[in-house]
C-alpha positions as CSV (number, residue, x, y, z in Angstrom):
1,X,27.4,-1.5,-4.4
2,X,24.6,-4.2,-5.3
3,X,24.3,-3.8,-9.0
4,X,21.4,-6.7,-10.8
5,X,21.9,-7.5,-14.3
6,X,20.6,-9.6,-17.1
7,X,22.2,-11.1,-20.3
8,X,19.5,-12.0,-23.2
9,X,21.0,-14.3,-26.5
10,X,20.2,-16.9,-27.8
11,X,23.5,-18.9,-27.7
12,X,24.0,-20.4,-23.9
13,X,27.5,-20.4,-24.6
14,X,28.1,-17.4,-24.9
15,X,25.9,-16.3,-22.1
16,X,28.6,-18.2,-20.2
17,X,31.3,-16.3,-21.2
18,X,30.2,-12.9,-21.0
19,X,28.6,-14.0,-17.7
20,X,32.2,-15.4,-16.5
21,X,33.5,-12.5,-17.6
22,X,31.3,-10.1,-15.6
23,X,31.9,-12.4,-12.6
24,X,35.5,-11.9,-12.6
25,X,35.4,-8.2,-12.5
26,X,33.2,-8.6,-9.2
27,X,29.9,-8.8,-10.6
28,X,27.7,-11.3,-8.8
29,X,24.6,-10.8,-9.5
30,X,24.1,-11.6,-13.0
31,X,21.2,-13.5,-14.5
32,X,20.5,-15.0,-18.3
33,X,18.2,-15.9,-20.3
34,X,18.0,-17.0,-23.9
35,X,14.7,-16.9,-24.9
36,X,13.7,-12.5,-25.2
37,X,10.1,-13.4,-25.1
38,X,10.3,-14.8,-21.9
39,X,13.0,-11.9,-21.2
40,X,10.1,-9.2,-22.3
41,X,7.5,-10.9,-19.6
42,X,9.7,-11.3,-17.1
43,X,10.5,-7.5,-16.9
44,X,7.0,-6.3,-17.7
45,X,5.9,-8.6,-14.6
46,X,8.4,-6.4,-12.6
47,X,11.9,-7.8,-12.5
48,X,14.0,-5.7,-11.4
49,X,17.9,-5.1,-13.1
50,X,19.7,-2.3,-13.3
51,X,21.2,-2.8,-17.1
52,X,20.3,-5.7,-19.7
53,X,22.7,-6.9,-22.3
54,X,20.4,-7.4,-25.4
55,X,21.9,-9.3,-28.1
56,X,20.2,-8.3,-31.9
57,X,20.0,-11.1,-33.8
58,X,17.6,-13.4,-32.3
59,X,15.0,-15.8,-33.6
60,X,11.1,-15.0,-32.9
61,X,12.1,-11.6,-31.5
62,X,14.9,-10.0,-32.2
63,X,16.9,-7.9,-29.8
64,X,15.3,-4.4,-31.3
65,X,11.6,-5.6,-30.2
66,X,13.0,-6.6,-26.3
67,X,14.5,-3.0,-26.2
68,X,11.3,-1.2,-27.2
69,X,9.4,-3.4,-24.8
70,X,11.6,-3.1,-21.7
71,X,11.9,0.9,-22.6
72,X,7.7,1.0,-22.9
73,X,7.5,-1.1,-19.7
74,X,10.6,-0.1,-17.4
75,X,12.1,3.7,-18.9
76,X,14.6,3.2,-16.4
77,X,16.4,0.0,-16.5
78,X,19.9,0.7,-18.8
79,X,20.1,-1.7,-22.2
80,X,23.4,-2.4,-23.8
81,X,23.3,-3.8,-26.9
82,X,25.6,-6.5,-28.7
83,X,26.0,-7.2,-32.1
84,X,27.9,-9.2,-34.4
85,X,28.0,-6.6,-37.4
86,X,30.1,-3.4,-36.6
87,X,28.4,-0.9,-39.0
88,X,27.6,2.6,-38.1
89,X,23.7,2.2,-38.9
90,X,23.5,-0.4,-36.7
91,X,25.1,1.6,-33.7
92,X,22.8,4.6,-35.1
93,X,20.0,2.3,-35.1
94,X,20.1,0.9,-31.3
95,X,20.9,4.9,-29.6
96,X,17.3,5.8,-31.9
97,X,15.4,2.9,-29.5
98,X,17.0,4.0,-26.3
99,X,19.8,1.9,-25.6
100,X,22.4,4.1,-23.9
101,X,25.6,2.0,-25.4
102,X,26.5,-1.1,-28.1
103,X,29.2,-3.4,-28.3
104,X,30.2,-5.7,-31.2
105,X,31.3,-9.6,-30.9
106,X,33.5,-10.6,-29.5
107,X,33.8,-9.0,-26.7
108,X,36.4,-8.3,-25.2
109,X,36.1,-8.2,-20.9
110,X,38.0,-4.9,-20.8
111,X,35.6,-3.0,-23.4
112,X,32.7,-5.4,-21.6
113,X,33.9,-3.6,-18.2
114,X,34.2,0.3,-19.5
115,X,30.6,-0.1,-21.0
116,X,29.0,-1.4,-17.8
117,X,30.5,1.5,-15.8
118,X,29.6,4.4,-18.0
119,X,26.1,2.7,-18.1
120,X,25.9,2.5,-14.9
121,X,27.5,5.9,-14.2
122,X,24.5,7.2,-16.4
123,X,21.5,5.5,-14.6
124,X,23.7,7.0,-11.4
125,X,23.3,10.7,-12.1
126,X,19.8,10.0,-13.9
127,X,18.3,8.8,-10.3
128,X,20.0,11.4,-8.5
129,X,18.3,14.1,-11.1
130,X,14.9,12.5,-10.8
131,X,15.4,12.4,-7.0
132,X,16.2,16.2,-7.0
133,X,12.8,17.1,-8.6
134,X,10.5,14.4,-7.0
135,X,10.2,12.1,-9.7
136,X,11.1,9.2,-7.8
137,X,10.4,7.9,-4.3
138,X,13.3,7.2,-1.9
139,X,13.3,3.6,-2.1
140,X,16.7,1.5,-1.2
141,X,17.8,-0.6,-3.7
142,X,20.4,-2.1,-1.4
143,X,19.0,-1.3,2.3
144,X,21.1,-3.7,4.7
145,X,24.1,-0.8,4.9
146,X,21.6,1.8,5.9
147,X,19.6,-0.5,8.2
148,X,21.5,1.0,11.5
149,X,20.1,4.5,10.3
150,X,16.2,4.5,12.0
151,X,14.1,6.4,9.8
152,X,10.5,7.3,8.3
153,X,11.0,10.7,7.4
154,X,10.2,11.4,4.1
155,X,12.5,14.0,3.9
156,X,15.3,11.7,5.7
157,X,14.7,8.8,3.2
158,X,15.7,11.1,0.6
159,X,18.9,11.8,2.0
160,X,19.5,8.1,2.6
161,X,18.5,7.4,-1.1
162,X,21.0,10.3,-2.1
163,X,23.3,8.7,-0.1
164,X,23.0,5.3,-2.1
165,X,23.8,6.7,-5.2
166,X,26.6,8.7,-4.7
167,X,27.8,5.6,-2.9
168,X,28.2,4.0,-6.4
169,X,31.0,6.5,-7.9
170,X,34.2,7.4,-6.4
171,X,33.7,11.2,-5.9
172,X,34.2,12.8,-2.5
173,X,31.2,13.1,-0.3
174,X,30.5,16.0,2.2
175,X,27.8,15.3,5.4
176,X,26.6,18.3,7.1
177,X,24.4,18.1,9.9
178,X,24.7,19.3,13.7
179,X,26.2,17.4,16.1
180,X,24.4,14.1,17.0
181,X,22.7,14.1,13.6
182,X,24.7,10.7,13.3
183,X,26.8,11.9,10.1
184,X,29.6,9.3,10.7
185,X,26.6,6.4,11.2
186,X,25.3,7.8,7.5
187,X,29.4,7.7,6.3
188,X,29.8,4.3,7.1
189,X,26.5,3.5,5.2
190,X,28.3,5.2,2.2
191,X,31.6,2.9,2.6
192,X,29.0,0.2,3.4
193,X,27.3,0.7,-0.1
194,X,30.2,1.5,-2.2
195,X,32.2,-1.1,-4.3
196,X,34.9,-0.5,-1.6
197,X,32.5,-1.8,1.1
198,X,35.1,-5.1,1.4
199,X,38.3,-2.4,2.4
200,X,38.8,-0.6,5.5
201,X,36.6,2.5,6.4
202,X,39.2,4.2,8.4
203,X,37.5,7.6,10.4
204,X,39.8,10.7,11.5
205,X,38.5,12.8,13.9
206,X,40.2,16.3,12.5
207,X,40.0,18.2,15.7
208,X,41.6,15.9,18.0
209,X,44.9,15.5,15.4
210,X,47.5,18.1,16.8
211,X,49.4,20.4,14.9
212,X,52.7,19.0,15.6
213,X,51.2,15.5,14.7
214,X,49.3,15.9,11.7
215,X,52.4,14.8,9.1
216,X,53.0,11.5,11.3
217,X,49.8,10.8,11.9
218,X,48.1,11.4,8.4
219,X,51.0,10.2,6.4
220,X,52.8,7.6,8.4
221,X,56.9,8.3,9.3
222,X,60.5,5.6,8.7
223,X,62.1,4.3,11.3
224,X,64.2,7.2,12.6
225,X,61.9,10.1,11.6
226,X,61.9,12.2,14.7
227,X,62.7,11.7,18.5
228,X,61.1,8.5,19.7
229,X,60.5,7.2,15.7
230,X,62.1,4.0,16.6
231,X,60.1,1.8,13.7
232,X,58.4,2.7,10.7
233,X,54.1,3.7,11.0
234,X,51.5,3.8,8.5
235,X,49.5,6.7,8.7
236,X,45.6,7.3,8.0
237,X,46.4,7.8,3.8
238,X,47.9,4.1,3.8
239,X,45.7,2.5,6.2
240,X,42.9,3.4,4.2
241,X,44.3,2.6,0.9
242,X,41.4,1.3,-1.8
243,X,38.9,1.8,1.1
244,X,37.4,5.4,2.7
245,X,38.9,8.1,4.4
246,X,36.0,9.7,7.0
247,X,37.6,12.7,7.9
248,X,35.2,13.9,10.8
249,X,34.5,17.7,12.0
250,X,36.9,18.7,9.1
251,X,35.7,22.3,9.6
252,X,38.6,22.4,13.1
253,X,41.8,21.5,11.0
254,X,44.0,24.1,10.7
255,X,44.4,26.4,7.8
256,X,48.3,25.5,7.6
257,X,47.2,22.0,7.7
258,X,44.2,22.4,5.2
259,X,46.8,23.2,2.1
260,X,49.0,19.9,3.1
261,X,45.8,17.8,2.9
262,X,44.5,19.3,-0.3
263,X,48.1,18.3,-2.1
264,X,47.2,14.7,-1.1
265,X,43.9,14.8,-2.4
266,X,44.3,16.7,-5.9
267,X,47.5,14.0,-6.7
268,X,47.0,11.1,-5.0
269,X,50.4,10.8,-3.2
270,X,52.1,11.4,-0.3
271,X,55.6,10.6,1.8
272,X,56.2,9.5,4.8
273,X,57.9,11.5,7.1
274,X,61.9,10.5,6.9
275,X,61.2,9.3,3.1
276,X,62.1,10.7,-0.1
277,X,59.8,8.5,-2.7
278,X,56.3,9.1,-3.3
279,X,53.8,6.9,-2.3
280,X,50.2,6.5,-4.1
281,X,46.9,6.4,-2.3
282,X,43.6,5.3,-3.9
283,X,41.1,6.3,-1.0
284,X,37.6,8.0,-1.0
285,X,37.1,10.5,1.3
286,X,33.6,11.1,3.0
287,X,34.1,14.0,5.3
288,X,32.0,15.6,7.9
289,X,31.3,19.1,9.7
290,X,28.6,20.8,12.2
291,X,30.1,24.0,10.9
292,X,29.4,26.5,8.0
293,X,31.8,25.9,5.7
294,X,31.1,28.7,3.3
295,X,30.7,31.1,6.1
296,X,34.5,29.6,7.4
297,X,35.5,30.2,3.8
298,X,34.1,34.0,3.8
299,X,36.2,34.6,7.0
300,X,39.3,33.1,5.6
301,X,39.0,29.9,7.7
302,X,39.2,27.8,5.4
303,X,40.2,26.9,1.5
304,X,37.8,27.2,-0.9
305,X,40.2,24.7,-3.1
306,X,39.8,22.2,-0.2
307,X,35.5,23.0,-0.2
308,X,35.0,22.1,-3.5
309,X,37.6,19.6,-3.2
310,X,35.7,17.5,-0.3
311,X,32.5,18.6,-1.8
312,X,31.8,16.3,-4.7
313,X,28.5,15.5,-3.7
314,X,26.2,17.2,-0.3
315,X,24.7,15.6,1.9
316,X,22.5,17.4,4.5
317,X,21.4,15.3,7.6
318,X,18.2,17.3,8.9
319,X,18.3,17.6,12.9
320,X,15.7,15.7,15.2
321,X,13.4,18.2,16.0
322,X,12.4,18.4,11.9
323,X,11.9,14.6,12.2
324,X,10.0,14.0,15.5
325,X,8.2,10.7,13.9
326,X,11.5,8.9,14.0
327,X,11.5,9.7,17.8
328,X,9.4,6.4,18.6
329,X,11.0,3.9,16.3
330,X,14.2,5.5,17.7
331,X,13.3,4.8,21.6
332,X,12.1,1.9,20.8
333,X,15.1,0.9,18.7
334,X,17.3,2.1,21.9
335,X,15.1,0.3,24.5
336,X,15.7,-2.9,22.8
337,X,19.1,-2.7,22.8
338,X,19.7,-1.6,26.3
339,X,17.6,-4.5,27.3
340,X,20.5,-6.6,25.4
341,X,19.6,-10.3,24.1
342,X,16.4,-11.9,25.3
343,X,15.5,-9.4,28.2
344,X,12.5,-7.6,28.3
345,X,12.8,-3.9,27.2
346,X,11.8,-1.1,29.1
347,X,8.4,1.1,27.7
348,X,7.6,4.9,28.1
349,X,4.2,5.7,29.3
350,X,2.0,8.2,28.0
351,X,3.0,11.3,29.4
352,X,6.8,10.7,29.1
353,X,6.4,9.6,25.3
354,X,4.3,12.6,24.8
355,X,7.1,15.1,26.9
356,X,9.5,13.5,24.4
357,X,7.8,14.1,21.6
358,X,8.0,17.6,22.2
359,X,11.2,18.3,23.2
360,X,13.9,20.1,20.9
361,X,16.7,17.9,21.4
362,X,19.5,20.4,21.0
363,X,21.8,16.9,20.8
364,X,19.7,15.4,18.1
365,X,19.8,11.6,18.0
366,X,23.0,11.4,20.4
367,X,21.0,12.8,23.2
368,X,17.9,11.1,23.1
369,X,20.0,8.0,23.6
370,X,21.5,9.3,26.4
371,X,18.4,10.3,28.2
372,X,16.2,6.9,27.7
373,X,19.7,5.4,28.7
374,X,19.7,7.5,31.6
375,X,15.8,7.4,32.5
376,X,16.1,3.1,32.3
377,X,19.0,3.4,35.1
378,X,16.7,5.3,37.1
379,X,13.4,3.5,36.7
380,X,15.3,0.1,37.1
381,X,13.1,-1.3,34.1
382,X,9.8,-1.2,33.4
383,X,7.7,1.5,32.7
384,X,9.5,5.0,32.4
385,X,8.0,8.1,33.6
386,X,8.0,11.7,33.9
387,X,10.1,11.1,37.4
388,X,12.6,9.4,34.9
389,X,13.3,12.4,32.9
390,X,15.4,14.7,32.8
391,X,14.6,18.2,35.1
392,X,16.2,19.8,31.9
393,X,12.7,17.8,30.4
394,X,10.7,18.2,33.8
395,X,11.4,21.9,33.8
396,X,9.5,22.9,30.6
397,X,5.2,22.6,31.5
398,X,3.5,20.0,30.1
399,X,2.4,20.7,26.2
400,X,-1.3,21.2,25.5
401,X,-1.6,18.2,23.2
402,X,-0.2,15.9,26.5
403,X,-2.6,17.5,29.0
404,X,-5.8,16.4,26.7
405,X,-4.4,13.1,26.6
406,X,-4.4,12.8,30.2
407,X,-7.6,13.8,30.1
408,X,-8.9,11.3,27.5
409,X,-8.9,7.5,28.5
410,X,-10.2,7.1,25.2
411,X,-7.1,8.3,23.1
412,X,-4.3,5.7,21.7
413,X,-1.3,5.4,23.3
414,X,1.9,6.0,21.3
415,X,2.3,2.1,21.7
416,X,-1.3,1.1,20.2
417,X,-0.8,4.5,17.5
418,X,2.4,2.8,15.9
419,X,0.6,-1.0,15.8
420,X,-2.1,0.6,14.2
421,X,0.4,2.2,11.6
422,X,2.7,-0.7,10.8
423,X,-0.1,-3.0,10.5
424,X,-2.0,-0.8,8.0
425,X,1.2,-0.5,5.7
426,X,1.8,-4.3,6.0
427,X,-2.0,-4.7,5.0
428,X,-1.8,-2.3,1.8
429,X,1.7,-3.8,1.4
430,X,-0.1,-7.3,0.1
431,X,1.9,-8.9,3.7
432,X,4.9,-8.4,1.9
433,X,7.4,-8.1,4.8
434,X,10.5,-6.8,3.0
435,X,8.6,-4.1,1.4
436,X,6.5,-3.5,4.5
437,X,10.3,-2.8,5.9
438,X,11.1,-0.4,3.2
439,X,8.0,1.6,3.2
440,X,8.1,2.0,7.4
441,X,12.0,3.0,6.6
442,X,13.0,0.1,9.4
443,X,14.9,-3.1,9.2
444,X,13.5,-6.2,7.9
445,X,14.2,-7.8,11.8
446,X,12.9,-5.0,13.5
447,X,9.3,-5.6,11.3
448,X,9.4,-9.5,12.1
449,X,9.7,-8.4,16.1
450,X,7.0,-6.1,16.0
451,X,4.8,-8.7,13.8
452,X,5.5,-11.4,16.5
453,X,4.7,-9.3,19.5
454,X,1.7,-8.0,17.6
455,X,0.7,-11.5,17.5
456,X,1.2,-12.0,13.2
457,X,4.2,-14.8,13.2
């Protein structure tokens, strides 16, 4: 996870050292600055960090004025205090301005460490509250892992921005969503945010792992375990190790399966089949289900222990039919692609576009893909139309809003409706590009295509 942080004293040195420190605990990110009037301005005029390290005792302004100005300015950026006198008052003293935490000189990079992450654990559950009652607005602080996920959905951003900060603890995460809602897409977004973005994301697809199989395949088996065991295998648990576990459709394992997996996850060990020593995992499991757990769990389908297990945060992916603005950018998005690199993508004319704006997609995301995929092959390129569709598509009668189009010349196409959109928010967005990106809820190269076919670059 991308965390921004700033170190304010007065003493370059020792901005070195704590900033050496930070670096070897895997914190890159890390700015200084020893002058906190030229701290103050630079956060009032909008820098963004996610905790400052504030030392007291400076001269001209001392660390107690920066933490009153950054609170009056930015309420939510974290402050840490560090002093050189370890008296109670003074610790007293900095939790009455707003700093969350102090530590005393000199530092030590353990104690330097454990403050960070409780600070940052706090600013964590913070944005998740104010998320959860609409005080904030679902804004990406690290966007690249969600980029693959095509969205402007209000209600879809929030998910994605939910997404984001549970990414930054360690607790389990549990996608719902029906099938083609792209919950493993949004799982590897997680992993892709998360401080174990640089270890393997390792995905299990729980219905396909027979019975008979689970044991070998989950935990690994020695040389010799079984008929045909004629070397040793790591399973899922170790392959995963210090990375995350996607455990996909979760809802179709067994119950007498359910209680062996639950033993792994409550102790953090397993064995291998044939072994007698325990081995220990450190994995985070994101798992995933079209089903209704709770309902499985009222007809003694499955383990409540597991549920709340698995369930250490929720995340709901709405289907496509409550999102029908993302069905553009997603054709588009598709179109491209099938046109691969440097060939000219195919278009949908009006009364397609329209038809598939529409349409309820019973296969969410999954199954528009396979239809523009389909309609491409049989239009050969070009311009796709009705013909192109579907019958399943062709069979339903054309929707009122499609038939006055038709009758309109005047009326926008979907085409000239979406230029007109991304060039108003790039306007209003002072032709800032990366936050013309975040706003539309589309990648930053996706903006620069549409900006150079639109004629901008």
């Amino acid at each position: 996870m991308h965390t921004s942080l700033l170190l304010v004293d007065d003493d370059p040195d020792y901005l070195d050292v704590l900033k050496e420190k930070l670096r070897l605990s895997g914190y890159r990110d890390v700015d200084t600055e020893f002058d906190a009037a030229a701290a103050a301005r630079k956060l009032e005029n909008g820098a963004a960090y996610d905790v400052v390290f504030i030392d007291i005792h400076m001269p001209e302004m001392d660390g107690f004025e920066l933490l009153q100005r950054i609170k009056a300015a930015r309420p939510r950026i974290e402050c840490i205090m560090v002093t050189a006198v370890n008296e109670a008052r003074v610790a007293v003293e900095c939790l009455r301005k707003g700093a969350y935490d102090y530590l005393v000189k000199p530092v030590t990079r353990d104690d330097l460490v454990l403050a960070l992450n409780r600070t940052l654990e706090r600013k964590r559950l913070l944005d998740i509250l104010a998320l959860e009652k609409g005080q904030a607005r679902p804004e990406l602080d690290n966007p690249a892992p969600f980029a693959p996920i095509i969205t402007r959905s209000p209600g879809m951003l929030k998910v994605l921005k939910e997404a984001e900060l549970h990414a930054g603890s360690h607790v389990p995460v549990l996608i719902t969503g029906e099938s083609g809602t792209g919950k493993e897409m949004l799982a590897r977004a997680i992993h892709g945010a998360s401080p174990r973005a640089e270890f393997p994301f390792i995905p299990v697809n729980m219905a396909a792992v027979a019975g008979g199989l689970f044991e070998a395949e989950f935990f690994g088996h020695a040389r010799g375990a079984f008929t045909g065991a004629g070397s040793a295998r790591a399973g899922y648990l170790q392959n995963a190790h210090q990375g995350s576990l996607f455990l996909d459709e979760i809802g179709n394992l067994p119950l007498e399966l359910q209680g062996k997996l639950l033993r792994v996850l409550q102790d953090g060990e397993y064995r291998r089949l044939g072994e007698s020593r325990a081995r220990r995992v450190d994995v985070r499991v994101i798992a995933a289900t079209n089903e209704n757990l709770e309902r499985a769990m009222a007809q003694k389908r499955f383990r409540p222990d597991l549920f709340y297990r698995i369930n250490g945060s929720w995340l709901h992916l709405p289907p496509l039919r409550e999102r029908t603005g993302d069905i553009p950018l997603l054709a588009e998005r598709f179109l491209e692609e099938f046109a691969g690199d440097g060939g000219k993508p195919g278009r949908l004319d009006t009364d397609a576009a329209c038809l598939l704006m529409k349409y309820a997609y019973p296969g969410n995301v999954r199954e528009l893909r396979s239809i523009l995929q389909s309609a491409l092959n049989l239009a050969r390129g070009g311009t796709l139309g009705m013909a192109a569709l579907p019958p399943r598509l062709r069979q339903h009668p054309m929707p009122a809003e499609c038939r006055d189009i038709n009758g309109d010349q005047t009326l926008d196409t979907l085409a000239e409706v979406e230029r007109n959109h991304i060039l108003k928010v790039y306007s209003r967005a002072g032709e800032n590009k990366s936050r013309t990106a975040r706003i539309l809820g589309i990648g930053l190269n996706t903006l620069r295509r549409r900006l150079k076919a639109y004629g901008i670059l």
